[in-house]
C-alpha positions, -999 to +999 in steps of 0.1 A: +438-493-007+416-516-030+397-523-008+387-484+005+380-475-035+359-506-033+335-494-006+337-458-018+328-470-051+300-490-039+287-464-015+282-438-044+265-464-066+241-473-039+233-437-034+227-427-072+206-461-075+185-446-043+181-413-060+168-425-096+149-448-073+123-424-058+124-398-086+110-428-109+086-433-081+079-397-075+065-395-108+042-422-107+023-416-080-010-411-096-003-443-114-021-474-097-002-494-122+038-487-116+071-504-138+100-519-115+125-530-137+109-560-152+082-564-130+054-544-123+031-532-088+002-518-076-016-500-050-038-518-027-041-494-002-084-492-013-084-531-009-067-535+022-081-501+041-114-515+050-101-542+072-074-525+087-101-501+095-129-527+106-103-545+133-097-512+144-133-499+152-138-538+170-110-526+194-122-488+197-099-470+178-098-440+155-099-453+113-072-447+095-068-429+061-056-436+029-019-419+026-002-412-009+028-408+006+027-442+023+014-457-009+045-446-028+066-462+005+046-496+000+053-493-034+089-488-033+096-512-006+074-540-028+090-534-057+125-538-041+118-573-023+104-582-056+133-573-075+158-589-050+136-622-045+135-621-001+113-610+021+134-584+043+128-549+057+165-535+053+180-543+015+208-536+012+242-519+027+234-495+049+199-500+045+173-491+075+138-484+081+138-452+094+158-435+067+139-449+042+108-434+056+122-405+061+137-396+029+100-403+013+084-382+033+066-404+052+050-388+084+065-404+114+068-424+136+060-452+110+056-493+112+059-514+083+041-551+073+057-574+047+043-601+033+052-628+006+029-652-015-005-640-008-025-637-042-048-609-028-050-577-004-076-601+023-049-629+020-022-605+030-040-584+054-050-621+072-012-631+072-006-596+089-035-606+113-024-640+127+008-622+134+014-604+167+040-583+156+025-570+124-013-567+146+005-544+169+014-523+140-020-523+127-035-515+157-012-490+166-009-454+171-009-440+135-033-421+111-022-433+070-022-461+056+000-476+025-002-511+013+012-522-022+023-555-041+048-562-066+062-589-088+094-592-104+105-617-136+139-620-114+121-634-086+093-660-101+070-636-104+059-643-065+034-610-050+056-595-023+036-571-002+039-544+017+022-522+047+036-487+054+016-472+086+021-431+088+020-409+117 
C-alpha cells in the first residue's frame, strides 16, 4: 500500500511541477533572457537560423522560419537538462517527446537536437551537422525553427542546447 501512495504521490508532484513549468515559461516568451531556477537561458533561434537555413538551400529545400512556439520548447527543454546536469531527451517519469511538444503547442510532427558543451550557436549547430541523426532532422520536412541554451549553478554551469523543429 506504501508503495501505491508513493507513486500516486509522485505522479501528482510531477504533474503540478509540469504545470508551473510552462506557465513560468508562457510568460516569458518575449524575454530573450529567461530564469530557470538558478540558472538562466536564451534564445538562439536568430543565431542558429541562418545555417540551418544555408545547408538547406545547398540541398534544395524550402528555409525555415523562426517559431516562438518552438523557441519556448528549446527553451524549456534547455533549461531542464541544465537543471538536471545530462544530456537526455525524456527527463523524467513518464517523460516523452511527443507529449511534451504537444502540450506546448508545438506544430507537429516535430524533431528535436540536443547538444552539450558548445560555447556558441555555430559550435552547436556544427555538432548537430557532423551528426547523421540530428542532419536528418535539420534537413527534414518541417517549417519553424527553435533553438535555445541554458546553464544551471546545479550542473557546472555547462551550455546545454537545444533544437526544436516544428511542422
Amino acid at each position: 500500500m506504501q508503495h501505491r501512495q508513493f507513486f500516486i504521490r509522485r505522479r501528482a508532484l510531477l504533474r503540478a511541477g509540469g504545470f508551473l513549468s510552462l506557465g513560468v515559461l508562457a510568460g516569458c516568451t518575449t524575454s530573450n533572457l529567461l530564469s530557470t531556477g538558478e540558472g538562466s537561458g536564451s534564445d538562439q533561434t536568430t543565431a542558429t537560423l541562418g545555417y540551418v537555413n544555408a545547408l538547406r538551400k545547398d540541398r534544395g529545400m524550402t528555409s525555415l522560419v523562426h517559431d516562438p512556439v518552438a523557441s519556448v520548447a528549446a527553451l524549456s527543454q534547455a533549461a531542464r537538462m541544465a537543471r538536471v546536469g545530462k544530456m537526455q531527451h525524456n527527463i523524467g517519469w513518464r517523460d516523452n517527446f511527443y507529449d511534451r511538444m504537444k502540450s506546448q503547442g508545438v506544430t507537429l510532427p516535430a524533431a528535436e537536437n540536443i547538444a552539450m558543451g558548445q560555447d556558441d550557436a555555430e559550435s552547436a549547430y556544427n555538432a548537430w551537422f557532423h551528426s547523421p541523426k540530428h542532419l536528418e532532422n535539420m534537413l527534414g520536412n518541417y517549417r519553424g525553427l527553435g533553438v535555445a541554451v541554458a546553464q544551471n549553478s546545479a550542473s557546472g554551469n555547462r551550455p546545454f542546447w537545444a533544437m526544436v523543429l516544428s511542422g
